[in-house]
N, C-alpha and C positions, 0 to 999 in steps of 0.2 A: 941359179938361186944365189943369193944374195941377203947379207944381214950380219949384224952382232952376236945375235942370238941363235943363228942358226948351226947346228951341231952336225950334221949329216943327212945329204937327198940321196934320192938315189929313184929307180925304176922298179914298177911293181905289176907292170901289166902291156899290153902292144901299147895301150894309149892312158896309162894311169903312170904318174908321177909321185912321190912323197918325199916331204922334207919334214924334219924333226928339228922343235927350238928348243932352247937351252930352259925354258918350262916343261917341257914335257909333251906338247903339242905335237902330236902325228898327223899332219897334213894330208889328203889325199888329193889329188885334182887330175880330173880326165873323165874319159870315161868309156864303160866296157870291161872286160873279164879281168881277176887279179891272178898273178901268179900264184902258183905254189911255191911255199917255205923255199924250197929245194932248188928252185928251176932259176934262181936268179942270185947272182955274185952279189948285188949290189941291194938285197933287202935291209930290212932294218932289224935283223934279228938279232946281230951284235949290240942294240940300244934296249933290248926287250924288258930291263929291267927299269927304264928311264921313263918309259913311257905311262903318261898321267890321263890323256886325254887324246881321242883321234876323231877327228873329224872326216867324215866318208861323203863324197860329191853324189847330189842325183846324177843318174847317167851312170853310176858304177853297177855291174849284172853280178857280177859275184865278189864272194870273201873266198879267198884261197886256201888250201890246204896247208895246215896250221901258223895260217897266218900272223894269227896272235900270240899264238903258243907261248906259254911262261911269260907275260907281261905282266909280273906280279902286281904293278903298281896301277894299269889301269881299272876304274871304277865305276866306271857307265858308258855304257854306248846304243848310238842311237843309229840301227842300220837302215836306209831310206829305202822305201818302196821299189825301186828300180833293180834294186837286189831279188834273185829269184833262187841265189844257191848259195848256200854256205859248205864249204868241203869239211871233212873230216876233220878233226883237230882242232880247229879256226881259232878257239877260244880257250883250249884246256892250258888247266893249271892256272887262270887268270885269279888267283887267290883273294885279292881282293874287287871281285866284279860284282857288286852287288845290282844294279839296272842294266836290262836290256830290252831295247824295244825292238822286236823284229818288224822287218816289211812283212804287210799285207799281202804281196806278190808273192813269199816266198813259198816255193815247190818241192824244194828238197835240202834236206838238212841232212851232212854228213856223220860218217857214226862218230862217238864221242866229241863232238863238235861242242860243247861244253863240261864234258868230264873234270871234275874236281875244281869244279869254279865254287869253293866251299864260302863262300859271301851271299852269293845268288838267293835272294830268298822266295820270289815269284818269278812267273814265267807263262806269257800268254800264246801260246801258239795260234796263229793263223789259221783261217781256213782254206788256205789252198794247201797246207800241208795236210799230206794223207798218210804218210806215216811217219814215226819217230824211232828211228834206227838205233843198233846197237847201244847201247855206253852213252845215249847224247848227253843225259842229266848226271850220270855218274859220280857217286859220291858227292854229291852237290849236299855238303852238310846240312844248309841251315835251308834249304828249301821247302819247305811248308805249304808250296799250296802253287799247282800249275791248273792253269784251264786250258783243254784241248781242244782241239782243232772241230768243229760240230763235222767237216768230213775225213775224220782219222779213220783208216780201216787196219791199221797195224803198229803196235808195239815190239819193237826190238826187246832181245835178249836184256838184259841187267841196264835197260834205257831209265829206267827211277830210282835202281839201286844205291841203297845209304843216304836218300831222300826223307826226311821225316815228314810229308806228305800229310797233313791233317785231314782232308777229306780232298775228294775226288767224283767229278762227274763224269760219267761214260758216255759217249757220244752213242747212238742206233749205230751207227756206220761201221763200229769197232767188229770184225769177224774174229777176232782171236784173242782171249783173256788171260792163256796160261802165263805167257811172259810177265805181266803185269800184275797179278797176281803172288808171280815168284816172288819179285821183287821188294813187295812193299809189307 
C-alpha cells in the first residue's frame, strides 16, 4: 500500500488485508475469517483510538474477537450479509457507536460483543440468531428499544443489563425468561 494519507496496513485474517488513512478510514479488503485481537502482530489495535470509520468487504465470514475493542472514535458500522459471526468483544467499549446494522446471516454473536457501547440506542437483531449470549448489550446506556430475532430461544445472563429498554417484544421461540427479566 501506498499514499499520503495512509498511516498504517497491516493483516487481519489468511485472506483479509487493512490499511488505515490519515481520516480515520479502516479499510478492509479480501475475503474470509478475521483474526482475533491477539493472534496477530500486525493489527490495528495500536490506532484504535484514530479510528472514525471502517469499511468491511462482502466476502468477509467473521468480526474477530475484540476486534474493535476501545475504538472510541468510531460511530457507525454497517456489517454486510456474508458476516455469520461476531466473536466476543468485537465492539466493546466503542463509546461513541451509536448505528449498527447487523447481517441477515448472522448466527452467532459472541458474549459481550457490544458491552458498554453507551451511544447505541437501537438494535435489530436478525433472525437467524437464536440466542443473545452473555453481557452482548451490557451497559449499553442510552439503548431504549431492541427488536429480537422472531427465532431467539435464549437470553444470556446480564445480555440487557443497564439497558433503559422502553418496551420489548418476546418472540414464541424464547424458552427461558429469568435472565431477561433479571435484567431490565
Amino acid at each position: 500500500p501506498s499514499g499520503t494519507d495512509l498511516v498504517d496496513w497491516g493483516i487481519c485474517g489468511p485472506d483479509l488485508r487493512w490499511q488505515l488513512s490519515s481520516n480515520g478510514t479502516l479499510t478492509v479488503s479480501g475475503s474470509g475469517e478475521m483474526y482475533r485481537l491477539y493472534d496477530n502482530n500486525s493489527h490495528w489495535d495500536d490506532h484504535s483510538s484514530k479510528i472514525k470509520n471502517v469499511i468491511l468487504p462482502n466476502g468477509i465470514t467473521s468480526i474477530g474477537y475484540g476486534a474493535f475493542l476501545d475504538c472510541s472514535a468510531l460511530t457507525e458500522i454497517h456489517i454486510p450479509d456474508t458476516v455469520t459471526r461476531i466473536e466476543a468483544h468485537a465492539f466493546r467499549n466503542c463509546d461513541n457507536l451509536s448505528w449498527v446494522t447487523l447481517p441477515q446471516q448472522l448466527k452467532r454473536l459472541g458474549h459481550s460483543a457490544f458491552d458498554s457501547c453507551i451511544s447505541l440506542e437501537h438494535i435489530f437483531l436478525p433472525d437467524g440468531l437464536k440466542r443473545l449470549p452473555n453481557g452482548a448489550f451490557r451497559d449499553c446506556i442510552s439503548l431504549y428499544r431492541i427488536t429480537l430475532s422472531d427465532s431467539l430461544v435464549s437470553i444470556g445472563d446480564q445480555a440487557l443489563s443497564g439497558c433503559p429498554i422502553q418496551s420489548i417484544e418476546l418472540p414464541d421461540t424464547l424458552e427461558c425468561l429469568e435472565p431477561l427479566l433479571a435484567t431490565i
